[in-house]
C-alpha positions in Angstrom: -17.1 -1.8 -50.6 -19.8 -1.8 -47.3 -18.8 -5.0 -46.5 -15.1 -3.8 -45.7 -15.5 -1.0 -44.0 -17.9 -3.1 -41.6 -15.4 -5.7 -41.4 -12.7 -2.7 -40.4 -15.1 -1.0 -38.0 -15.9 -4.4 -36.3 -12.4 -5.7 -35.6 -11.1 -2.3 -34.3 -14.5 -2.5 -32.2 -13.3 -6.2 -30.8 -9.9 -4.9 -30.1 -11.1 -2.1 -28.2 -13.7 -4.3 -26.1 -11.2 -6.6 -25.6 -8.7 -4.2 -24.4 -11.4 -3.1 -21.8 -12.7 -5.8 -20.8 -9.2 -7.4 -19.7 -8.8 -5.0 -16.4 -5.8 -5.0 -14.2 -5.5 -7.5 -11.5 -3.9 -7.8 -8.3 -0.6 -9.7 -8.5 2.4 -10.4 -6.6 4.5 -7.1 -6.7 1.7 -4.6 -7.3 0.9 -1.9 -4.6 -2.7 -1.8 -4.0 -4.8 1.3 -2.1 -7.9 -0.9 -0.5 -10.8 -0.3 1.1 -11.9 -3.2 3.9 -14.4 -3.8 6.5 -12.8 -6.5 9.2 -15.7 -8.4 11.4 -15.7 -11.5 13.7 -17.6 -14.3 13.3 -20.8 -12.7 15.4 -20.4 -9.6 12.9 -18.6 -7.8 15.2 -16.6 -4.6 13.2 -13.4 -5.0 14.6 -11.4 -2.3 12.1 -12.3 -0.2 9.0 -10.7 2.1 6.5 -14.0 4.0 6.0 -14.8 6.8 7.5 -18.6 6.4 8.3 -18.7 2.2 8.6 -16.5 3.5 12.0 -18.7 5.8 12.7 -21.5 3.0 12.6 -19.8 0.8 14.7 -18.6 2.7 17.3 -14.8 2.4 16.7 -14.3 5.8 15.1 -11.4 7.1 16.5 -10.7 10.8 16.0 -6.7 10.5 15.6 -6.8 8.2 12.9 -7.2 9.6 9.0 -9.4 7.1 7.2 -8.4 6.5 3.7 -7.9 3.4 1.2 -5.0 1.2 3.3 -1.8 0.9 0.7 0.2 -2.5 0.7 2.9 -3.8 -1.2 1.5 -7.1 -2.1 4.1 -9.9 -0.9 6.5 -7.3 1.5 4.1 -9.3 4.3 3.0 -5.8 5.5 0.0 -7.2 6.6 -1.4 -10.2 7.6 -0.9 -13.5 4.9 -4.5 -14.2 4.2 -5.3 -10.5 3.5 -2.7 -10.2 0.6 -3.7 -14.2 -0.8 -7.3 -12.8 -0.2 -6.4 -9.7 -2.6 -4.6 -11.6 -5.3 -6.5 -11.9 -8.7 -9.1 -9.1 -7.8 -9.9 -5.9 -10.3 -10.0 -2.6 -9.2 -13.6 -2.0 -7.9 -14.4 -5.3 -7.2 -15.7 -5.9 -3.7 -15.5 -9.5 -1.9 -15.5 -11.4 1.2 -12.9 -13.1 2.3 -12.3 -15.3 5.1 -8.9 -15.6 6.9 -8.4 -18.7 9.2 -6.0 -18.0 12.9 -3.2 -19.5 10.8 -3.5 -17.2 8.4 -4.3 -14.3 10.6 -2.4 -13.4 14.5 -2.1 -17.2 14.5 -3.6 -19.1 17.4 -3.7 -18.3 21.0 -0.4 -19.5 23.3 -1.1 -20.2 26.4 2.6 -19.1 27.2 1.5 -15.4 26.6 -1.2 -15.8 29.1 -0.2 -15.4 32.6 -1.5 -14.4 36.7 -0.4 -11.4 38.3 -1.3 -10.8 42.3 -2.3 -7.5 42.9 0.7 -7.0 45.5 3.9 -6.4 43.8 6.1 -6.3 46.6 6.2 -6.4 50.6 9.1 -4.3 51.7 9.7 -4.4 55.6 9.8 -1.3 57.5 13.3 -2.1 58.9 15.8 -4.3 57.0 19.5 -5.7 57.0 21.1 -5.8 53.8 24.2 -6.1 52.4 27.1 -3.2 52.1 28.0 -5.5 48.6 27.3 -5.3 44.9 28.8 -6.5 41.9 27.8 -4.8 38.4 28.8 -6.2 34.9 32.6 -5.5 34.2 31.1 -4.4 30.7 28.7 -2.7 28.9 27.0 -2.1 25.4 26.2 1.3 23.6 25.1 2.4 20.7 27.9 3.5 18.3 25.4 7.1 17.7 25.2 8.0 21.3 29.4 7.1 21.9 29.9 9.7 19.1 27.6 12.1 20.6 29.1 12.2 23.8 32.8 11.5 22.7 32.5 13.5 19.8 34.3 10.6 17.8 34.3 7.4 16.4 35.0 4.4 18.5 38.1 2.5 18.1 39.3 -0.9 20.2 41.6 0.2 22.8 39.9 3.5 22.8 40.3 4.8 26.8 37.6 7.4 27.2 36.3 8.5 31.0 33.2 7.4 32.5 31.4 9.0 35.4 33.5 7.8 37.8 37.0 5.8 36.5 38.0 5.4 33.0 36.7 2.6 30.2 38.3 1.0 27.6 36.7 0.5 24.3 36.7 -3.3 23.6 34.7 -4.2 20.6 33.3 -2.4 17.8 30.6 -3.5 15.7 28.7 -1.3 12.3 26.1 -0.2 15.5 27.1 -0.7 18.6 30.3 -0.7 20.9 31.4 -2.8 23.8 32.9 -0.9 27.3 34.8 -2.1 29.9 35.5 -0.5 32.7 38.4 0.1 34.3 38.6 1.0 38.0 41.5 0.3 40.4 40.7 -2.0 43.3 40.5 0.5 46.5 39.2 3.1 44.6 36.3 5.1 46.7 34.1 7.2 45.0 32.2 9.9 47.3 28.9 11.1 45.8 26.0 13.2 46.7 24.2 9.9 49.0 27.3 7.9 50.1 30.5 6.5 49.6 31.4 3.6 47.2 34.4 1.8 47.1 35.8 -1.1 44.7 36.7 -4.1 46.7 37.4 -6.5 43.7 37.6 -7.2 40.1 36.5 -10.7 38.8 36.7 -11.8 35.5 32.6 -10.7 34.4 32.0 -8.3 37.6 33.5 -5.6 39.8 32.3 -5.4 43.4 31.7 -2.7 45.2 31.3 -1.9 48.5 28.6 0.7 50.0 30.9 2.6 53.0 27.6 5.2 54.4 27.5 6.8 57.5 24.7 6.1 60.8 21.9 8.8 59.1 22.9 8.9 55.5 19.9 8.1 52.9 20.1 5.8 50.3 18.0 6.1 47.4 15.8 3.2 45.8 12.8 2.7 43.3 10.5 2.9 45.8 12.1 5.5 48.1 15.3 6.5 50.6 16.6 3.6 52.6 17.9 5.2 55.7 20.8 3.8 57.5 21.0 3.1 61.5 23.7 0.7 62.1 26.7 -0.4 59.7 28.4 -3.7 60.2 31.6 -4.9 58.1 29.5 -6.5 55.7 26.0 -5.2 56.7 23.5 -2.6 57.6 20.5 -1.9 59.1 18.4 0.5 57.4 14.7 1.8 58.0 12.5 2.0 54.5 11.3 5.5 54.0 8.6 4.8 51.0 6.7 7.2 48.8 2.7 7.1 48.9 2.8 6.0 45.1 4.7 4.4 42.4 4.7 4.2 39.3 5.0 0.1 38.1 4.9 -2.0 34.9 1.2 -2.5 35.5 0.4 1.4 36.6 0.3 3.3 39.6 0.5 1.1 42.5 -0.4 2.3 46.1 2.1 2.0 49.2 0.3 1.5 52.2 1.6 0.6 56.1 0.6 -3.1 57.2 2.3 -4.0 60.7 5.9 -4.0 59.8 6.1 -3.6 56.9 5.1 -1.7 53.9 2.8 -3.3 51.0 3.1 -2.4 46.9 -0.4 -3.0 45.5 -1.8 -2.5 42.2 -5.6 -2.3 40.9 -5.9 -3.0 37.4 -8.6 -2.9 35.4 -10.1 -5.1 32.4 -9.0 -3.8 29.6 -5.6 -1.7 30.8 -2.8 -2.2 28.3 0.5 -3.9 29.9 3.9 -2.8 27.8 6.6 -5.2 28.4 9.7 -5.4 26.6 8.2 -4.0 23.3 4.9 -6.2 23.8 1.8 -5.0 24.4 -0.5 -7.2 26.9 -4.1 -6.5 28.0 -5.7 -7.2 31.5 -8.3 -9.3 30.5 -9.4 -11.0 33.7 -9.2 -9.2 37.2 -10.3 -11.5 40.5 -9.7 -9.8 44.6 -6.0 -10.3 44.7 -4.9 -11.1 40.7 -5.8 -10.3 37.3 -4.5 -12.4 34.3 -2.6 -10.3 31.6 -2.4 -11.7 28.4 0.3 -10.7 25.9 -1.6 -12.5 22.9 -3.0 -10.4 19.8 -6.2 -9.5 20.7 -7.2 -11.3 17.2 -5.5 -14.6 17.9 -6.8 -17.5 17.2 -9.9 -16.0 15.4 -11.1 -16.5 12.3 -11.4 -12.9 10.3 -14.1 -11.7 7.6 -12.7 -9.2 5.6 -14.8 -6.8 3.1 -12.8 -5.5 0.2 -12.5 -3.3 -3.1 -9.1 -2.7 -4.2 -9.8 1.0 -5.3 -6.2 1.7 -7.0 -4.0 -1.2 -8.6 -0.8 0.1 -9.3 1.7 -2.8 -11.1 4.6 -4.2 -10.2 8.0 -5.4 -11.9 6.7 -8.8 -11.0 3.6 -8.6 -12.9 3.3 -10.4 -16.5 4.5 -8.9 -19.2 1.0 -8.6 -20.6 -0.8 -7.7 -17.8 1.3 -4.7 -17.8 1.5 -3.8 -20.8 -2.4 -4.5 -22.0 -3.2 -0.6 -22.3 0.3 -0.5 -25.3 -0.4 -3.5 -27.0 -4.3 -3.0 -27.6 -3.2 0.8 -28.3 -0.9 -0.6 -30.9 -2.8 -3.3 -32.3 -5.5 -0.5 -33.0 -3.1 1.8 -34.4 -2.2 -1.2 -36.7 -5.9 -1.7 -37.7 -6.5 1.8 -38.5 -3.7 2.4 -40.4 -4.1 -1.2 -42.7 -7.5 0.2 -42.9 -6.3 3.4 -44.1 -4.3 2.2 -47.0 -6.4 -0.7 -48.0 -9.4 1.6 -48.2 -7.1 4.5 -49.6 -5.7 2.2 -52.0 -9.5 0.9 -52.8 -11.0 3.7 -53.6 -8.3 5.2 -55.8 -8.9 2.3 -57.9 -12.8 2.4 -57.6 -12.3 6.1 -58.9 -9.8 5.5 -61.9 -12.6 3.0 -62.7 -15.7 5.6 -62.3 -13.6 7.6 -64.6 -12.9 5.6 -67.0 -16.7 4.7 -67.3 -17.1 8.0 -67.3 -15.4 8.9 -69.7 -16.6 5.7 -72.1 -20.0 7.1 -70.8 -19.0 10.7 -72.3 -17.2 9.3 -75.6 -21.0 7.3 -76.2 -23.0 10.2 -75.9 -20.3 12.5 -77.8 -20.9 9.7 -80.6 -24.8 9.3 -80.4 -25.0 13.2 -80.4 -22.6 13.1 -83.5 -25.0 10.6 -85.0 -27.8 12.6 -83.9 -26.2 15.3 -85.8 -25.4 14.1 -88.9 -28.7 12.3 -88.5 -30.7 15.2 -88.0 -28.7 16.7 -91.2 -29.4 13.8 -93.2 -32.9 13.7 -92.8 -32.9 17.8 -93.1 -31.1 16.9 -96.8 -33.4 14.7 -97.7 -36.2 16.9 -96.9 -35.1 19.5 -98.5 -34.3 17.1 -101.4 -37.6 16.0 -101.0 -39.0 20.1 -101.2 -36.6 20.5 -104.4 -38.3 17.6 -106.2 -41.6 18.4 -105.0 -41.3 22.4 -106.3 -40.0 20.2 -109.8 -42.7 18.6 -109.7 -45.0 21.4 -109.9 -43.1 23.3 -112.5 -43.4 21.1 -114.6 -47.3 20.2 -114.3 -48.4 23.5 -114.7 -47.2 24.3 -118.9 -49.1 21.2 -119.7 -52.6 22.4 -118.0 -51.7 26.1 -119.7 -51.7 23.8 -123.7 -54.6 21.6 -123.0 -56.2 25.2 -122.1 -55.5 26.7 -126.0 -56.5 23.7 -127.6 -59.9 24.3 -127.0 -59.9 27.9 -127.8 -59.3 27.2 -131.2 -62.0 24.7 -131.3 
């Protein structure tokens, strides 16, 4: 009987170490909280989730919350070699891995590398220029911000009014809407700085025609252009700058040189550049350029990243098993214990109709030997009192002969 329950007990023991030893791994799918440590090649911390390795290496940044990073492995979320690195890991297991440029921010391109001088522009102190312009004879908008200021939904052939002639709707699209507009040729707009009149409409452009007065100011990025003579297709106008401006690269000085006016900027290594939704650092500044380079500032590295999945959570594109370990095992011991239940249940209700039947032989046996015993002990009580019976005969009987042998001599 030992030797099933220990075979019971063992296998239910096997099932369970089996069902923890097989921990969840990182698949394809699965959302993963992880903690990492990122270095260059020198050892250099270049990022961190935790909280005091920042602190250690002097990136700690105050606005930041640091806590386990959560991916979706496979969305590409992060960088390639990060999620490969991740794949087959447990939760709480800590490694190494090493991610190539190519599998990284790529290598550098030379393309995104480029020189800047110092001086933007040189704008002369007096100037001829042109009374002419031509703008686009259309424009693009959002479809959100036509409603908000129309108050309705675009529609092609829409006419709606524009600051200054009307515009027709021309093409809508699920997000934005195409405008033309639509100003008669002669037209003159007055505004607050000068008059503007529409000389001619081409098939992609209308020109205009700037009609200002000897004195009127005309403003510009980098500050009023004031006219002193006016020709039929000129003018001559005298650049009134502002001290400073505000450029793509930062503030830039203005500052008087003969005759004219310089635009001069002073970066520093290090100054962030945003261009056209890129970001680009200064990374090189010389006496009259600095080189901005619109490169990740990990490309073409290689990356070491420590790190320890903390929380696997699984995915629809995980195995079947690997999902569903924690039910199976759970079943399979549910099985167990329940096979063990009724083979031992049915076991020992056997093993005790058996103990009761030798029980009962066992009481019958001793019913009979104390029976025998009995009539045993009666018998031999019988015969001894048989014996006593004979015995007190016995003695009867002697004792008349002694009492004649006795008067016999008397007589004599």
């Amino acid at each position: 009987m030992r030797k099933y329950v220990y075979v019971v007990i063992l296998t239910a023991l096997l099932l369970l170490s089996a069902g923890c030893a097989i921990e969840k791994k990182v698949e394809k799918g699965d959302t993963v909280k992880v903690d990492y440590i990122g270095k260059l090649q020198d050892g250099t911390v270049f990022d961190t989730s935790i909280l005091e390795e920042a602190r250690n290496a002097g990136i700690y940044n105050q606005n930041r919350i640091y806590e386990p990073l959560t991916l979706k492995i496979g969305d590409g979320s992060t960088i390639p070699g990060f999620e490969n690195g991740l794949l087959g890991m447990k939760e709480g297991e800590t490694k190494t891995i090493s991610i190539p440029p190519e599998q990284a921010y790529g290598p550098e391109d030379p393309s995104l590398k480029f020189v800047q001088p110092k001086i933007l522009e040189e704008v002369p102190k007096i100037q001829e220029i042109t009374r002419f312009e031509e703008i686009p004879r259309t424009f693009q908008a959002t479809v959100s911000s036509f409603v908000n200021r129309y108050g309705k939904q675009p529609t092609v052939g829409m006419i709606i009014d524009l600051a200054d002639w009307p515009g027709q709707v021309v093409q809508v699209t699920s997000t934005d809407v195409v405008i033309e507009h639509k100003p008669e040729v002669g037209k003159s707009i007055t505004n607050e700085v000068t008059t503007i009149t529409v000389t001619e409409i081409k098939a992609s452009t209308i020109v205009l025609r700037y009609d200002p007065k000897v004195g009127d100011s005309i403003p510009t990025e980098i500050g009023n252009l004031v006219v002193l003579e006016v020709t039929d297709t000129t003018m001559k106008v005298q650049a009134m700058p502002q001290k400073q401006l505000e450029t793509l690269f930062g503030v830039a000085n203005i500052v008087e040189s003969g005759d004219k006016y310089i635009i001069r900027v002073n970066p520093k290594v290090g100054d962030e550049i945003v261009y056209q939704n890129q970001v680009g650092k200064v990374v090189e500044v010389t006496a009259d350029s600095f080189v901005v380079d619109f490169n990740h500032p990990l490309a073409g590295k290689t990356l070491y990243f420590t790190v320890t999945p903390v929380i696997i959570q699984k995915g629809q594109e995980s195995g079947f098993f690997e999902k569903y370990r924690l039910f199976i095992f759970g079943s399979l011991l549910i099985v167990v214990f329940a096979a063990a239940y009724v083979f031992m249940t049915k076991f020992y209700s056997k093993e005790d109709k058996e103990k009761k039947k030798e029980k009962a032989k066992t009481k019958k046996r001793k019913a009979v030997k104390e029976e025998m015993n009995g009539e045993l002990k009666e018998l031999a009580s019988n015969v001894e009192q048989v014996q006593k019976d004979l015995d007190t005969k016995k003695e009867t009987k002697a004792k008349p002969k002694a009492k004649k042998k006795t008067s016999k001599k008397k007589k004599e």
